[in-house]
C-alpha positions in Angstrom: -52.7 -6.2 -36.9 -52.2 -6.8 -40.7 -48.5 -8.4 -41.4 -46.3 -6.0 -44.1 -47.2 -8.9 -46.6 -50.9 -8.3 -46.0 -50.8 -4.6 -46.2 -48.5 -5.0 -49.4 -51.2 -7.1 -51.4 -53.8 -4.7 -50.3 -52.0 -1.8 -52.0 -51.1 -4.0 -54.7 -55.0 -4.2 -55.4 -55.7 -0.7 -55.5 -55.5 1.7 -58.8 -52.9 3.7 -59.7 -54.4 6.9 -58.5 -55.5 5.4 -55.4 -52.1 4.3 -54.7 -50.7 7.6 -56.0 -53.8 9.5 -53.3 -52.5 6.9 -50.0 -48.4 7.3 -50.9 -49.7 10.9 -51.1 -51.9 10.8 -47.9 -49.0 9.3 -46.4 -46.3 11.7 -46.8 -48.1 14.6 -45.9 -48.9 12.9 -42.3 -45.6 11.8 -41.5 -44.4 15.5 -42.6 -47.0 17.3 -40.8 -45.3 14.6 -37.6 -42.5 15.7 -38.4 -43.1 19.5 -38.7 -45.1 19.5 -35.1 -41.7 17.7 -34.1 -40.0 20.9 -35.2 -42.2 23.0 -33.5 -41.9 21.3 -30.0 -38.2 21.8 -30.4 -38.3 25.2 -31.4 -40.4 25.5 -28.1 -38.0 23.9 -26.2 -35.3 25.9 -27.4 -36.7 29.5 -26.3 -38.3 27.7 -22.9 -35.1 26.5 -21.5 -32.9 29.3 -23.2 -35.1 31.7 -21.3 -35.3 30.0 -17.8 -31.2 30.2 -18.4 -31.3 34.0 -19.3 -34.4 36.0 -17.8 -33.3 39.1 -15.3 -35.5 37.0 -12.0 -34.1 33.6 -13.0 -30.1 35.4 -13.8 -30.1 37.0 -9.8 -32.1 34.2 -8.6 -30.1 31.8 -9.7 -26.5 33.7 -9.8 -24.7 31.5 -7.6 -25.1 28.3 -10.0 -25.0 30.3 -13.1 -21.7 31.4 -12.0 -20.2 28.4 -11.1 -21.2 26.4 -14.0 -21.0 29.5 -15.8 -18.8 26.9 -18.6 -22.2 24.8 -19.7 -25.0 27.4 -19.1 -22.8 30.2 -21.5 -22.5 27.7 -24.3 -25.8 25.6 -23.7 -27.8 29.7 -24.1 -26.0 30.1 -27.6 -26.7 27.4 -28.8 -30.7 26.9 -27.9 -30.8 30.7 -29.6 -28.7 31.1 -32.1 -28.2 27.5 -33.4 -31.3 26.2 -32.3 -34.0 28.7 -32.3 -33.3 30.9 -35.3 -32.0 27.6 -37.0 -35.7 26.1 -36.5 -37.7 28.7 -37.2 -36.1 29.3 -40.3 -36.6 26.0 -41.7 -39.8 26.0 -41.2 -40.3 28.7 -43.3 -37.6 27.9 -45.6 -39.0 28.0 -49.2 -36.5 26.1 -51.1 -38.1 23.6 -53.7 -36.3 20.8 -52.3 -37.1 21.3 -48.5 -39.9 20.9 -46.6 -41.5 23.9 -45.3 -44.9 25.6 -44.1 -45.5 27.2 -47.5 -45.1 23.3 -48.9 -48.1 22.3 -46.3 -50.6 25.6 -47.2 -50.2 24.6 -50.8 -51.2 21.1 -50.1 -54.2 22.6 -47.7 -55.4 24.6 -50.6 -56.2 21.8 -52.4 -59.3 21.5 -50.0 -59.4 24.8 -48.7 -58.6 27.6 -50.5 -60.0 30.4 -48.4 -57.8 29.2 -45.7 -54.4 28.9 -47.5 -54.8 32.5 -48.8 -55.4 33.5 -45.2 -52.3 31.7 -43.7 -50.1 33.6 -46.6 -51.4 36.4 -45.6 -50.6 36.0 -41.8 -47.1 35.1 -42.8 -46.7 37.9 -45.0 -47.3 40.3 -42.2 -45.4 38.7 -39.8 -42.5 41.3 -39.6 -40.3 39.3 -36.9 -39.7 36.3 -39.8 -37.8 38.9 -41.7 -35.7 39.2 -38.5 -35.4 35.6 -38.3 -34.4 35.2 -41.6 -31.6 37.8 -41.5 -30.1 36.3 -38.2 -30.1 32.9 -39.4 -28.3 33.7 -42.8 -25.9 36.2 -41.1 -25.3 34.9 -38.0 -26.6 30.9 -37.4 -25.6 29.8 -40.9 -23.1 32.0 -41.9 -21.4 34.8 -40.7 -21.5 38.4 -42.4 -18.2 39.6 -43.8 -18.3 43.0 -43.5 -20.2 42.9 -40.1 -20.0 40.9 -36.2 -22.4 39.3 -35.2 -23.6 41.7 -32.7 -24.0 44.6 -35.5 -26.0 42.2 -37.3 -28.0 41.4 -34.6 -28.3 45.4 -33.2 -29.5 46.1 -37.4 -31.9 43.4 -37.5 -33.5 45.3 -34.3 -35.1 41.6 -32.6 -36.2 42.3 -28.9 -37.0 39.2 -26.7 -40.8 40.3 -26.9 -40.7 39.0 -30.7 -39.2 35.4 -29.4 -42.4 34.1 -27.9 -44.4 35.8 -30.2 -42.5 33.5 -33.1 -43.0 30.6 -31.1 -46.8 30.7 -30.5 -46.9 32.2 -33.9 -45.3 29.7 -35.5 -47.4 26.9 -32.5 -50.6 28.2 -34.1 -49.7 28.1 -38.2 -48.4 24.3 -37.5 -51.6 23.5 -35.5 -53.9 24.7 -38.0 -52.3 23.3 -40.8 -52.6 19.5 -39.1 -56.3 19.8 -38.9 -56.5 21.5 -42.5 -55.0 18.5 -44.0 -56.6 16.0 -42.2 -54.7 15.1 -39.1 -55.9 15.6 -35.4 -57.9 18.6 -34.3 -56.4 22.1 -33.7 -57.0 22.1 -30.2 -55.5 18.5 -29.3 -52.2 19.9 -31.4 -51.3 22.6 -29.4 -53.0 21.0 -26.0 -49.8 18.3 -26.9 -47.7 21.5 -27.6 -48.4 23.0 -24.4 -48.0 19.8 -22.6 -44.2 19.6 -23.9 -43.8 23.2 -23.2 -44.3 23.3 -19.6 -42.6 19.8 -19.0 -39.5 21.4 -20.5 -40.4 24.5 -18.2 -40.5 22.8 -15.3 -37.4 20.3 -16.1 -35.7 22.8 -16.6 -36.7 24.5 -13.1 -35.9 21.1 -11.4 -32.5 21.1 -13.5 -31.4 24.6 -11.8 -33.5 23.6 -7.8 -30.6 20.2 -8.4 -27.3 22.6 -8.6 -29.4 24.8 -5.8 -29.1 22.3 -3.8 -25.7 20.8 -4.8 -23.9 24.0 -4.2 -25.2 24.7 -0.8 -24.6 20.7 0.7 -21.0 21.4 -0.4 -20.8 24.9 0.7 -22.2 23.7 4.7 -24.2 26.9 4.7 -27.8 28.3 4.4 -28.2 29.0 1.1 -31.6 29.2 -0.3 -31.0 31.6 -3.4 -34.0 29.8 -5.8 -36.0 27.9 -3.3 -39.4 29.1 -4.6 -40.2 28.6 -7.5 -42.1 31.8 -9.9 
């Protein structure tokens, strides 16, 4: 492996524009890591909130929900409203000083302009980032004056549905957008994705099987509520 000095004097031999094309190179992997970073948390976020909340999971699991009823409460709000809506957002957040998807499709077009007009088009469609957008600036980032929360979240009309179909949206724009711009394959993106989606799917099964368990040793009785998991 090549010591900082060595790499330095390498650069230091190269053109302008060939520096200007690796500093460029550069940035737009360790964003693209960075975004895909974003995109397993925004996973994360609706996985574990959804284990917490789901009908089957709320009886199954209505002992331990109960009494830890103090940490699973908050813990839901905040992987939804502060976390998932908060993500999602930012990812799409157009602001010249951010970065964002529409940042990365620009940079894509550069190569492959066929495929950048298509991904605007996808996201222009995409009715549930309008939702998105209103429940993060009325509700995540700020609250509405004249409205609660709840009236803001009734208007804005989101069903759970519209959740997972964000995330794998949102799974799939990232994942192209690495291979466009010359990172790893489409397929080994969202194979990682997947990977860190059903860890955090099944941690968080093995999280809830723990207090199962806990509850019913200090209880002395049979309790078996959850014992199967699906």
């Amino acid at each position: 492996m090549r010591t900082f000095a060595e790499i330095q004097d390498a650069i230091s031999k190269l053109s302008e524009n060939e520096q200007g094309e690796l500093f460029r190179w550069i940035e737009i992997h360790l964003g693209m890591r960075e975004m895909v970073e974003q995109v397993a948390r925004l996973t994360q976020c609706y996985e574990i909130w959804w284990e917490i909340v789901n009908s089957k999971n709320v009886k199954r699991y209505d002992d331990v929900l109960q009494e830890y009823r103090d940490f699973f409460e908050p813990v839901a709000h905040i992987l939804l409203w502060q976390g998932f809506f908060v993500i999602c957002y930012q990812l799409f957040d157009q602001r010249p000083d951010s970065k964002h998807i529409h940042l990365r499709i620009d940079q894509a077009a550069q190569t492959d302009a066929r495929l950048a007009d298509d991904m605007r088009k996808k996201i222009k469609k995409f009715a549930v980032l309008t939702k998105v957008k209103t429940i993060r600036h009325k509700i995540s980032a700020h609250r509405d004056r004249n409205r609660f929360p709840q009236q803001v979240a009734k208007d804005a009309a989101m069903v759970v549905k519209e959740l997972k179909e964000a995330v794998v949206f949102v799974q799939d724009i990232v994942s192209t957008l690495v291979e466009a711009l010359g990172g790893e394959k489409k397929s080994v993106v969202m194979q990682k994705i997947s990977a860190c989606e059903n860890s955090t799917r099944d941690s968080t099964f093995q999280v809830l099987q723990t207090l199962v368990k806990s509850l019913r040793d200090a209880s002395g009785t049979g309790f078996t509520l959850g014992d199967e998991k699906g």
